[in-house]
C-alpha positions in Angstrom: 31.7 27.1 1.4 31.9 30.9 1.4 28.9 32.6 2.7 28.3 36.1 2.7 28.9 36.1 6.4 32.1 34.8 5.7 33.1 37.4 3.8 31.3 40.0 6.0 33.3 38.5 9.1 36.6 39.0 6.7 36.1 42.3 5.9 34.9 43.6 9.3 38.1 41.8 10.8 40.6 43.0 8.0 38.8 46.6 8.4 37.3 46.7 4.3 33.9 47.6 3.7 32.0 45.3 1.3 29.8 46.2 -1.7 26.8 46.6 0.3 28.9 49.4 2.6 30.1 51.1 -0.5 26.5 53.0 -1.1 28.3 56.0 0.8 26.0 56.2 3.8 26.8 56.1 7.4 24.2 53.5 7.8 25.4 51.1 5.6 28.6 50.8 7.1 27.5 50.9 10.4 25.2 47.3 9.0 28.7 46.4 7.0 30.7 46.3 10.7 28.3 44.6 12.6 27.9 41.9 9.8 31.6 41.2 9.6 31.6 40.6 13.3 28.8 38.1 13.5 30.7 36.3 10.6 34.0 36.3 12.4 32.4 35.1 15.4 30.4 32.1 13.1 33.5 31.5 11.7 35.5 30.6 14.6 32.3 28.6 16.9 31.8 26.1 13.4 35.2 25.5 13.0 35.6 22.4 14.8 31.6 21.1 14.6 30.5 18.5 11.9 28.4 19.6 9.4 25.0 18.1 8.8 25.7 16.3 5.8 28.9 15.4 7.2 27.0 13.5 10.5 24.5 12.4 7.9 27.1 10.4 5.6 29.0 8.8 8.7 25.9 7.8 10.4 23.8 6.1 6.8 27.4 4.5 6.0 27.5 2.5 9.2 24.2 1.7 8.7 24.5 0.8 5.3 27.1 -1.7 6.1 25.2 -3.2 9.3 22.1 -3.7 6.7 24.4 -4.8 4.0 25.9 -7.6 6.7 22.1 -8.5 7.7 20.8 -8.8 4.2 23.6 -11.2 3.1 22.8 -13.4 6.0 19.2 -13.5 5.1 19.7 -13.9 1.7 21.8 -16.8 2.2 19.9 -18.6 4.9 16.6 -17.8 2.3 18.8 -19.5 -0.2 19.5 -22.6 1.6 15.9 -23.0 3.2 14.5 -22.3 -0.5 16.7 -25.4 -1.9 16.0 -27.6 1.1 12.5 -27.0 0.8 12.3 -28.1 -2.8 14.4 -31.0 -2.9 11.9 -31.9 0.0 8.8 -31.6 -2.3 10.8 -32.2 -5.7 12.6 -35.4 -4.8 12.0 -36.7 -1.3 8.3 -36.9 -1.2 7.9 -38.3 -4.9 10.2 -40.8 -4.6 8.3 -41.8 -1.3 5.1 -42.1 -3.3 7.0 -43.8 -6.5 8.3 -46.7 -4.2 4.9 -46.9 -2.7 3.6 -47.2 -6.5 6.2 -49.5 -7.6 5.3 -52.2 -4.6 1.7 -51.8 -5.6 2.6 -52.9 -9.8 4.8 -55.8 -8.3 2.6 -56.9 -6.2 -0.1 -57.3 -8.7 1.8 -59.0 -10.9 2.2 -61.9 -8.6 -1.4 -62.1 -8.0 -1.9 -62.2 -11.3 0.4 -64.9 -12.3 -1.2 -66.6 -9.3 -4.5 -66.2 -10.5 -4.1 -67.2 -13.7 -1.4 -70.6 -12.9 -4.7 -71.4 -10.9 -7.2 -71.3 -13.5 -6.0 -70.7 -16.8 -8.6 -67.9 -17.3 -6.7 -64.9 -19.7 -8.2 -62.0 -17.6 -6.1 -62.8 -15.2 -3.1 -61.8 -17.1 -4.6 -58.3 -17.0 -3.3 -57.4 -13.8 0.1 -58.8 -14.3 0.7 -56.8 -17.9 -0.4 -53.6 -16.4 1.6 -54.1 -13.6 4.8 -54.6 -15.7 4.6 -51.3 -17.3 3.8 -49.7 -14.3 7.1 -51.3 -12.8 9.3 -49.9 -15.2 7.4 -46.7 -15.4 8.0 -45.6 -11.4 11.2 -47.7 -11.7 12.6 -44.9 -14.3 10.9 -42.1 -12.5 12.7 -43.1 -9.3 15.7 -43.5 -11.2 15.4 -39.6 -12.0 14.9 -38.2 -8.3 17.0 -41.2 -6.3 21.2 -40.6 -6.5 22.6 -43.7 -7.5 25.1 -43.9 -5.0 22.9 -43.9 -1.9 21.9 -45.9 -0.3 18.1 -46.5 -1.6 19.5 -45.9 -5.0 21.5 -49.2 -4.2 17.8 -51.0 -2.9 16.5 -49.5 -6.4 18.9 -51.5 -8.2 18.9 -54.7 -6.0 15.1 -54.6 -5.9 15.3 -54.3 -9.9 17.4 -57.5 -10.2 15.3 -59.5 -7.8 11.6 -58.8 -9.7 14.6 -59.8 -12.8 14.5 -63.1 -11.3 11.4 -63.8 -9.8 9.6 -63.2 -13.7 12.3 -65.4 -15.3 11.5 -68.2 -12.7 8.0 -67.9 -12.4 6.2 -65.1 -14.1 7.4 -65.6 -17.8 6.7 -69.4 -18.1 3.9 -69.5 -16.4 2.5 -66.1 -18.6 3.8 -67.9 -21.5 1.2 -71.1 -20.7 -1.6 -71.9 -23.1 -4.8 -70.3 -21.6 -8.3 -72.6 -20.8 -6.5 -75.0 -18.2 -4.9 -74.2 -14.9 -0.4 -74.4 -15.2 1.0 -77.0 -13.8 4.5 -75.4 -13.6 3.2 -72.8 -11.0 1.8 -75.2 -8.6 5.8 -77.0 -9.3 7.4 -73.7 -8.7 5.5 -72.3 -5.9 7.7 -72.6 -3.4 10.3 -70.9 -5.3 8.4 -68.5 -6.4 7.0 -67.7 -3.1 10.7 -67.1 -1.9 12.3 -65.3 -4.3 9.1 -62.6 -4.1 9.3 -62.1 -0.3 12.9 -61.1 -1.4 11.4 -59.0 -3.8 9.7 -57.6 -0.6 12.0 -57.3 1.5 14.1 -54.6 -1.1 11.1 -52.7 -1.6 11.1 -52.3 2.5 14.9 -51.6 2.6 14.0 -48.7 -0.3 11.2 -47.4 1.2 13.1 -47.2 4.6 16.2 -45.9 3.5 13.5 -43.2 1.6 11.9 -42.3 4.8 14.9 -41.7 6.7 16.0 -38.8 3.6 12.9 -37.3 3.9 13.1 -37.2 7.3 16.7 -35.9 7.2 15.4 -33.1 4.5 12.6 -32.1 7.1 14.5 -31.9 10.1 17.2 -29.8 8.1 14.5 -27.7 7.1 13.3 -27.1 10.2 16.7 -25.8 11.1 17.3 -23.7 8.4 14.0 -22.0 9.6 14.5 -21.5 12.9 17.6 -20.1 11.6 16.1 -17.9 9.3 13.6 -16.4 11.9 16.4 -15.6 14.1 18.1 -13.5 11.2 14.9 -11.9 10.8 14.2 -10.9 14.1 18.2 -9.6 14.4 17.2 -7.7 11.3 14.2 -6.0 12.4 16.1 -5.5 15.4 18.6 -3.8 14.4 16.5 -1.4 12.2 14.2 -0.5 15.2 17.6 0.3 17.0 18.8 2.1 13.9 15.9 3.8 13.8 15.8 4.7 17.2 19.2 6.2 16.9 18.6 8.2 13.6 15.5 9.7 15.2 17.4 11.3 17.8 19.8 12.1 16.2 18.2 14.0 13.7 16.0 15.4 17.0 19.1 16.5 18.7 21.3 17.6 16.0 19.2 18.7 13.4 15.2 19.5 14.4 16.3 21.2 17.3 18.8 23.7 16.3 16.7 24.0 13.3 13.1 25.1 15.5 14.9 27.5 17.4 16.3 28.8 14.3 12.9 28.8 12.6 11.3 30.4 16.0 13.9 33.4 15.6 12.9 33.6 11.7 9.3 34.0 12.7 10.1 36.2 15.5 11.8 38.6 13.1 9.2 37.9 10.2 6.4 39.1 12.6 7.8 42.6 12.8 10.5 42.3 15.8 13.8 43.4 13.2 15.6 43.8 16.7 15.5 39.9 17.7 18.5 38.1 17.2 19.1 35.3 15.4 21.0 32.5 17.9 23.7 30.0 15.9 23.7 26.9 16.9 23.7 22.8 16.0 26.1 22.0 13.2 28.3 23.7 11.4 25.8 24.6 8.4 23.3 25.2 10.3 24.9 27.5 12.1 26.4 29.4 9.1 22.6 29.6 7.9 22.0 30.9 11.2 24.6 33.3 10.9 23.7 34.6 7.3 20.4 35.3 8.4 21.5 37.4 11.6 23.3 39.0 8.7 20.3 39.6 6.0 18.0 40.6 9.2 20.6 43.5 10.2 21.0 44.7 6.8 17.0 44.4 6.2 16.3 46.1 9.5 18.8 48.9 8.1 17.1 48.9 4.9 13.6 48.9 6.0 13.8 52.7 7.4 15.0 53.6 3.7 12.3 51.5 2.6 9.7 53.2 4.5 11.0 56.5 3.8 10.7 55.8 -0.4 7.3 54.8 0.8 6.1 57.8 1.9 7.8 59.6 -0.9 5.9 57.4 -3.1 3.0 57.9 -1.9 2.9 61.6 -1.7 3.9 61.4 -5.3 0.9 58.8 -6.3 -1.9 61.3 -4.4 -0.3 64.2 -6.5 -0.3 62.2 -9.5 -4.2 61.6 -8.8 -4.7 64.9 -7.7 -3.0 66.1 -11.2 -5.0 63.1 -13.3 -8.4 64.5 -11.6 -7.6 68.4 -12.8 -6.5 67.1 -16.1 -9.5 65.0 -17.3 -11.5 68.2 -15.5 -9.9 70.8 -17.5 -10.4 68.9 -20.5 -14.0 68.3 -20.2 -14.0 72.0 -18.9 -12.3 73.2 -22.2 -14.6 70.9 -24.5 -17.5 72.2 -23.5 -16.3 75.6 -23.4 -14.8 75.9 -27.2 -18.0 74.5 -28.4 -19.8 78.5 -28.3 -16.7 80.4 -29.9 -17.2 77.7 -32.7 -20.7 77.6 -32.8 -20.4 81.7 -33.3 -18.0 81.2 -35.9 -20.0 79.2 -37.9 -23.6 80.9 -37.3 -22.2 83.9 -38.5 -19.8 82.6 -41.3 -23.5 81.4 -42.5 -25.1 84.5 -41.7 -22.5 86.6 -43.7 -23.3 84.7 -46.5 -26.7 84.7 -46.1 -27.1 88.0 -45.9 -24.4 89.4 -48.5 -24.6 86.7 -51.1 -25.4 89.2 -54.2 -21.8 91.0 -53.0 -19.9 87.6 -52.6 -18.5 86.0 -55.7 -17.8 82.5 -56.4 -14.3 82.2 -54.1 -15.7 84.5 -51.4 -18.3 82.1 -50.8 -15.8 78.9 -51.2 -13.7 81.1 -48.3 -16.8 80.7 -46.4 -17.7 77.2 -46.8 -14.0 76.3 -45.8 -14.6 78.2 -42.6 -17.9 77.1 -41.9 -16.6 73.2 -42.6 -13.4 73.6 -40.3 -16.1 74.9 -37.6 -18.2 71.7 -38.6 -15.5 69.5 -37.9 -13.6 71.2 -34.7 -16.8 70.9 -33.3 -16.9 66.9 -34.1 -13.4 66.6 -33.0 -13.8 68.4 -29.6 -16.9 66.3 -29.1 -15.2 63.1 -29.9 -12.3 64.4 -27.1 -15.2 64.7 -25.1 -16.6 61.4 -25.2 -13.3 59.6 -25.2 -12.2 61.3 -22.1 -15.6 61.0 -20.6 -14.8 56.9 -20.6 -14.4 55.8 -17.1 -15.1 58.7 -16.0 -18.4 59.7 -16.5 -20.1 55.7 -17.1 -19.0 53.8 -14.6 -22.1 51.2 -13.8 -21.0 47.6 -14.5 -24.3 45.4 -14.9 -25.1 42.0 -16.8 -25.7 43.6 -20.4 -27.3 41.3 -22.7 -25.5 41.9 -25.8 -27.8 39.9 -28.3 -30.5 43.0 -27.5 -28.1 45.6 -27.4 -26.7 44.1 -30.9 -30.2 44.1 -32.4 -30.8 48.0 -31.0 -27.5 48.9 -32.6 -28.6 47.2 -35.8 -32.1 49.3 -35.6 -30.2 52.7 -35.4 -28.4 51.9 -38.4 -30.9 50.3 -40.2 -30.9 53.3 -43.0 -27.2 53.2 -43.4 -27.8 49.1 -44.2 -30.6 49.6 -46.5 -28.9 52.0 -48.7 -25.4 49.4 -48.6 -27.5 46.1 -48.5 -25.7 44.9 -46.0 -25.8 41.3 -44.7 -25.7 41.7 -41.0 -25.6 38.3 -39.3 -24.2 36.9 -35.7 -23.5 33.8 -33.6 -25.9 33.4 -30.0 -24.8 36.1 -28.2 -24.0 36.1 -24.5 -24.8 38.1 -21.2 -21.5 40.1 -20.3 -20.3 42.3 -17.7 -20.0 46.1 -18.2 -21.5 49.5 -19.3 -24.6 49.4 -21.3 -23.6 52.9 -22.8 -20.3 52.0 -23.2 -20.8 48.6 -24.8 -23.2 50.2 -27.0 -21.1 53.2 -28.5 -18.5 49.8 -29.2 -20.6 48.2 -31.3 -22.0 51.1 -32.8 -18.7 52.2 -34.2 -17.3 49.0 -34.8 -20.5 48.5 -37.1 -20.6 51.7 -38.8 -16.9 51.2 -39.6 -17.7 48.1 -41.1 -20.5 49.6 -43.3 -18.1 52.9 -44.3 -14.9 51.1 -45.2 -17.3 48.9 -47.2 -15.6 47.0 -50.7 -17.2 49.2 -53.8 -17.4 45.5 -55.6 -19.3 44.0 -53.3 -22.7 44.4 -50.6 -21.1 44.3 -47.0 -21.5 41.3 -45.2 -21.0 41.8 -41.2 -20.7 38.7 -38.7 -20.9 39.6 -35.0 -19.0 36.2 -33.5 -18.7 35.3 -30.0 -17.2 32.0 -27.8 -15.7 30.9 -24.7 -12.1 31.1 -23.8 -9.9 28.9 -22.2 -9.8 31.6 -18.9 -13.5 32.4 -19.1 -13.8 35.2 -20.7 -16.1 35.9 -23.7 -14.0 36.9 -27.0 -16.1 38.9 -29.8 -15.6 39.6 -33.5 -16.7 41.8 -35.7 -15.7 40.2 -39.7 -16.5 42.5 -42.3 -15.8 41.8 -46.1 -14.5 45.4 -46.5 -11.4 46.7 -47.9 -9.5 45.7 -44.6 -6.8 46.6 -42.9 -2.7 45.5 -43.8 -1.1 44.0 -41.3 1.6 46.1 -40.6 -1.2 48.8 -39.6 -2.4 46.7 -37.0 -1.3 48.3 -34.0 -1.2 51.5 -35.5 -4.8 51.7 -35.9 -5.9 52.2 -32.5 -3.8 55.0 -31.8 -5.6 58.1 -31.6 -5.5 61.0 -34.5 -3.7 58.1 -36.7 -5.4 58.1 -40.2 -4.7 55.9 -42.9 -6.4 57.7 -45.5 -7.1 61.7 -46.7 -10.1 63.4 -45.4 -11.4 63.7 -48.7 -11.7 59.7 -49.4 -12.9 58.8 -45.9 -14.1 61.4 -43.3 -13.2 61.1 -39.6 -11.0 62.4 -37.0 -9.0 59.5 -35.9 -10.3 58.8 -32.9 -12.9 55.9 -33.4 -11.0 53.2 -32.7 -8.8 54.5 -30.2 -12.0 55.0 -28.5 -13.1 51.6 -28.6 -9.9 50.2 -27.3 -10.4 52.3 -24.5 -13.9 51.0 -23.5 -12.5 47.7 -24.0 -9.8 48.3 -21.6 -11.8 49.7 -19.7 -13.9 46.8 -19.0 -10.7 44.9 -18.4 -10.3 43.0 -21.9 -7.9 43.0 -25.0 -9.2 44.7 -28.6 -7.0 43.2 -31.5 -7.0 43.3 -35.4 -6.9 39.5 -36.5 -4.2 39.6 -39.2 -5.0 36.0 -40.1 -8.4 37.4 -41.7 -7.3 38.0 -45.5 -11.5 38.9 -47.1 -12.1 42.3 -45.3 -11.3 43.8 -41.7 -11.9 41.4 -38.4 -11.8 43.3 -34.9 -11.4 40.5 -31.8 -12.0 41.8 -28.0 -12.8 40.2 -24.6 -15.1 40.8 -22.2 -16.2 39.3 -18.9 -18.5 36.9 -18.4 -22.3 38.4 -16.7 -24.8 36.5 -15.0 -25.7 33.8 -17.3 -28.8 32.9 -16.4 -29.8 36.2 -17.0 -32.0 37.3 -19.7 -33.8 40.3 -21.8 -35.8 40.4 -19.2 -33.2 41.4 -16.2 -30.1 41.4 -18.0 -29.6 45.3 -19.3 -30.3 45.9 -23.1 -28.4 49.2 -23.6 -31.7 51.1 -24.7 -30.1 54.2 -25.0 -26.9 52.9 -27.8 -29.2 54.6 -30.2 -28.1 58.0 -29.4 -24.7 56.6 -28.6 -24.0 54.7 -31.8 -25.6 57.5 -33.8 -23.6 60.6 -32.2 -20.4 61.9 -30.7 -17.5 59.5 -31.7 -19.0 57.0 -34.0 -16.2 54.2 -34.8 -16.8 54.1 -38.1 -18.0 58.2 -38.3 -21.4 57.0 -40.4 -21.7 60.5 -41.2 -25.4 61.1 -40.9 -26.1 57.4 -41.2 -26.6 57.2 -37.7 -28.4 61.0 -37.1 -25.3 62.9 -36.3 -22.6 64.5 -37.5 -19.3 62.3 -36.3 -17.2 61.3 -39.3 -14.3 58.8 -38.0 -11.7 57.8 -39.5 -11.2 54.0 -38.9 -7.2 54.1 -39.9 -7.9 51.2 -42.8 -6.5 50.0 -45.6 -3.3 50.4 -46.6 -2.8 53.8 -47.9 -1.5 56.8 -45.4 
């Protein structure tokens, strides 16, 4: 792997510079040479020293195959106890309790042959037919769990051919006597009888013996195979405490260890001290790591005097730029209010002249002076719509929970002539209690309103929905939907640039500066103003604000009592022109004529 101190060490040994020492300054080099020598020196301690993963993969191999060894053993001994165990509880022990069942149906059928060669009564029989199905019922299941070649499978079948005998000698005839009078031919046969059973007997203790002794066998075997497997176990765990054991130092002395004083150095130099160096050691990555850093903290100690420098550059150049910004917005609030008289003059005596000399003026003399008196009108509209909009964040800046369903209603009452004349529909959600500029938030919805009622549809009364919900981040997001003559899409961002018009003077009145306005208040107040293009019937106007105090209402929560004069005057959004008691005129940039 070639690191960067690598290289460094190559080029400081062979003499080159490397990109970083091309910038052309002394101090670059100066970083370039003493990087190639700590890489050199890396270079040549790591040479011989394993590498981390390299002493990782030797040391999880070995005990991979110590584990592997272990877990065969166990698996096998588990194995072996597993099947000893069940042929222990499969076969053994059943065909214990089988032989112990088949004694029990032989031996009452001889008591009820007895019984009945006695008296001749029928119930007596009972015993003795049970008891042959039970004989040949255990006899088959102990057929099933005994191999015939041992030795108890050789009892099963001598045992089978003795009760053979004893019910052809005695059992049969004497079950096959008429009932109602004791049988003579089992008091005759008794002795016989009596022999050839305790042969009988003497099988079924030969089975049950020879039984005994395999389940014996089985349990001792068991036993064995347990102790056996314990021992594993304990070898196991063992081992793994000793692997354990050994991978924890290990790791402690090869690994943790160069890696804390590594980390100790980092933290050192992180907490200001560029002139501590960084020590290599532990394996061979580790140490290249160690060596890279030594290298990043001589080129970042270089760098940080440039760095520093640019900073202080930067920040003279910021406080000039705010020095500049502050004489800017200054001069042009200085220059508003000062072309306001030279206008005012203009027009006063423009009006005067024609006052006063209207039987010498003809018909295009006074035109002459109604163009004059009109461009006077409207510089005076324009340089107080600069006003205002450069007056945004400047001159209002008190941020206060606004409730915006009584500043909504106030900005409703001040156009209230403007909706009777257009019948307007003016409707809105519940509105909420945001955060901002009562005067600010109220010149927003005055001209976003009064554009709505200007750009109106001549086939149709406006209709005008104030919307408002939640966002996903918190923040409340407002419409304004009008049913107007709307806006195309392509126009979209255009529209809230300011002087951009999307129609002549003479079919809408305004200055251009409405909407660039409002996008500034919105801004201003830390949200997003967007023209929905999704909304085909009319014009719809989305922006965010913050969230207020929600608990608070018309009672604490500010009502914007002064948007009257804001929504009437100055830099209406819409430019109501008189509507709203002044004489703004803005142009909202709709439709989609230029």
């Amino acid at each position: 792997m070639t690191t960067e101190a690598g290289r460094a060490g190559q080029a400081g040994e062979a003499g080159e510079t490397t990109p970083a020492d091309e910038t052309g300054e002394a101090g670059d080099e100066t970083a370039g040479a003493a990087a190639g020598t700590a890489g050199a020196a890396a270079g040549r301690t790591s040479a011989g020293a394993w590498t981390t993963r390299r002493r990782l993969t030797v040391g999880a191999t070995a005990s991979l195959l110590v584990l592997t060894l272990l877990a065969g053993t166990g698996t096998w001994v588990l194995t072996r106890s597993g099947t000893i165990s069940d042929r222990l509880v499969d076969r053994n022990t059943p065909a214990l309790v089988g032989s112990v069942r088949l004694e029990s149906a032989l031996v009452n059928q001889e008591s009820g042959i007895r019984g009945y060669g006695l008296t001749g009564e029928p119930s007596f029989l009972e015993p003795y037919t049970a008891g042959l199905a039970d004989q040949r019922t255990y006899t088959d299941q102990l057929r099933t769990l005994i191999d015939g070649g041992s030795s108890a499978g050789r009892d099963l079948d001598l045992l089978g051919q003795r009760a053979a005998d004893w019910q052809e000698f005695l059992a049969r005839p004497v079950a096959d006597a008429p009932p109602g009078a004791p049988v003579p031919l089992a008091t005759e046969r008794a002795v016989g009888g009596k022999a050839r059973f305790d042969a009988i007997r003497a099988a079924l203790t030969s089975l049950q013996t020879d039984l005994g002794r395999s389940r014996d066998d089985t349990r001792a075997e068991l036993d064995r195979f347990q102790r056996l497997r314990d021992g594993v176990f304990v070898v196991i765990a063992a081992l793994i405490a000793a692997l354990a054991a050994l991978v924890f130092t290990g790791l402690r002395r090869g690994i943790n260890r160069p890696l804390e004083r590594l980390s100790a150095d980092v933290r050192t130099v992180a907490a200001g001290a560029f002139e501590h160096p960084v020590a290599a050691s532990g394996p061979a990555d580790i140490q290249r790591l160690a060596t890279d850093v030594e290298v990043m903290r001589r080129r970042l100690a270089h760098q940080l005097a440039r760095a520093d420098a640019a900073r202080a550059r930067l920040d003279q150049q910021a406080e000039e730029l705010r020095r500049s910004n502050a004489e800017l917005e200054q001069f042009a609030y200085v220059a508003s209010h000062d072309l306001q008289e030279p206008l005012r003059k203009v027009a006063s005596f423009c009006q005067l002249l024609e006052r006063r000399y209207a039987a010498s003026l003809d018909d295009r003399a006074r035109q002459y002076i109604g163009y004059a008196v009109d461009g006077a009108n409207r510089m005076q509209v324009l340089i107080n719509e600069l006003l205002s909009f450069s007056r945004v964040g400047r001159v209002h800046a008190e941020h206060r929970p606004v409730d915006t369903e009584a500043l909504f209603a106030r900005t409703a009452e001040s156009l209230s002539e403007s909706l009777r004349e257009t019948g307007a529909e003016l409707t809105h959600d519940p509105l909420p209690v945001v955060d901002g500029d009562p005067a600010l938030l109220g010149m927003l919805l005055g001209n976003l309103l009064s554009n709505a009622l200007k750009f109106r549809s001549p086939h149709r009364p406006p209709r005008i929905h104030l919307g408002a919900r939640r966002g996903d981040d918190g923040r409340w997001q407002l419409s304004i939907a009008d049913n107007g003559i709307g806006i195309a899409p392509e126009y979209a961002q255009k529209v809230f640039v300011i002087f951009q018009r999307l129609h002549t003077r003479d079919e809408y009145p305004g200055t251009g500066i409405g909407l660039a306005l409002c996008k500034k208040v919105v801004e201003y107040h830390g949200g997003t103003i967007t023209l929905d293009t999704e909304h085909r019937e009319g014009t719809r106007i989305v922006f965010t604000l913050a969230p207020g105090d929600d608990t608070a209402g018309a009672g604490t929560a500010d009502t914007g009592t002064d948007t009257g004069t804001d929504t009437g005057t100055g830099t209406g959004h819409g430019g109501h022109g008189g509507h709203g008691g002044g004489p703004a005129a803005e142009d909202p940039l709709k439709g989609s004529s230029s």
